[in-house]
N, C-alpha and C positions, 0 to 999 in steps of 0.2 A: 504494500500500500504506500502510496505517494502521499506526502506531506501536503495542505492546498496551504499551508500558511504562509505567508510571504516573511521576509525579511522588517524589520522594524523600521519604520522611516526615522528620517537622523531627525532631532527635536532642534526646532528654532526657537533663537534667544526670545523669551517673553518679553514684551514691550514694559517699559516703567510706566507706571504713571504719573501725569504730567503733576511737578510738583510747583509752590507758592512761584517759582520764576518763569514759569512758563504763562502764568495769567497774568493779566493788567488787574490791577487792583480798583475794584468799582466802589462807589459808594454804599452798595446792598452788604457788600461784603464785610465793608467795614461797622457797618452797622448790624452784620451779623455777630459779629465779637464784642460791639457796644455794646449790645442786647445778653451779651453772657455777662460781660465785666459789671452791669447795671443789676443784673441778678445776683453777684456776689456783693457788690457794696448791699444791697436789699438786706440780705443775710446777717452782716457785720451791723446795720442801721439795726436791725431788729434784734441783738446783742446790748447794743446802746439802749433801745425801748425796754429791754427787763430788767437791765441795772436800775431805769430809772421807777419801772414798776418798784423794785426789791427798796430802791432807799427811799418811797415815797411809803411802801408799805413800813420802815424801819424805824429807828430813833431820828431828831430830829441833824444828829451830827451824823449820823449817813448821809442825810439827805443836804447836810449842807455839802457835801464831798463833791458830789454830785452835781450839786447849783454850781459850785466853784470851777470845775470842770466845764460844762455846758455852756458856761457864762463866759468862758475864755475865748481867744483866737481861734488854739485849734478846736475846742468844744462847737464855736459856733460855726467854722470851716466843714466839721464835721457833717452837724446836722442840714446847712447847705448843699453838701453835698446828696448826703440821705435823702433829700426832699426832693433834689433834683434827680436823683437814680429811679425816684417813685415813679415821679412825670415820663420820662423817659422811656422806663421800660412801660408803663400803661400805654403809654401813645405806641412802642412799639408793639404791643399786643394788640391794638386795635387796627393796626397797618397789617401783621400777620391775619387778623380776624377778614380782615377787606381781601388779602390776598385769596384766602380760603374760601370765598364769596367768588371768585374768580375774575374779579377785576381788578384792573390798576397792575396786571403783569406785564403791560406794555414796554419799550424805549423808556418812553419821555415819564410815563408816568410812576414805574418803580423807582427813579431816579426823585421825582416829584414826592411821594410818599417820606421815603426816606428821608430827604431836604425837610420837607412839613414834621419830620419826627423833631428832629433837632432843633429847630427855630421852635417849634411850639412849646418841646419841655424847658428851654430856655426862657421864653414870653413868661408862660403860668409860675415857673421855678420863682420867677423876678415878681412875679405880679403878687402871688402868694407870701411872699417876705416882706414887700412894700405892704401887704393890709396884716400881715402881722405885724409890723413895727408903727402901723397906725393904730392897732388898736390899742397895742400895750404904751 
């Protein structure tokens, strides 16, 4: 009996995939990593939110620790910045939400979205601090 199996064909180098240098870097993109980086300040904000639960729950020199803190540069940099990761990534939830609606995947318009993320959590970020240092 005769063998029908052939010979093994010789195996071609597998292609790499294309890595971070082979793309141009678009605005989606970068606001796909905004969108991770705004979910870990989230995390660290909401670290800050139970210190301040735990020393409001405490004695009153916890709780000054805490004002002392908060009340600083970097306390108030901080929270700054927390309020602006809130905006930020909401508005990018709502750009994901629209996308998943199926529109706005266009050219012009994913580019527009994105743009509309950034200027917007920036507007409300600004607008939201200006009537809280009006009220207080």
């Amino acid at each position: 009996m005769a063998s029908t199996e052939t010979a093994p064909k010789p195996m071609r180098p597998r292609p790499l995939s294309p890595h971070l240098q082979v793309y141009r870097l678009t605005l989606t993109m970068v606001m796909s990593g905004l969108h991770r980086i705004t979910g870990l300040c989230l995390f660290i904000g909401t670290l800050l939110l139970a210190w301040f639960l735990i020393a409001a729950a405490s004695d009153a020199s916890t709780f000054s620790y805490f004002s002392w803190f908060i009340e600083s540069f970097i306390g108030r940099l901080a929270l700054f910045g927390f309020t602006w990761a809130l905006f930020h990534h909401l508005l990018g939830g709502v750009r994901h939400f629209i996308w998943d609606a199926g529109k706005g995947l266009g050219d012009p318009e994913r580019d527009q979205l994105a743009l509309a993320t950034i200027v917007g959590s920036i507007a409300i970020n600004v607008i939201v601090w200006i009537i809280g240092y009006a009220v207080r």
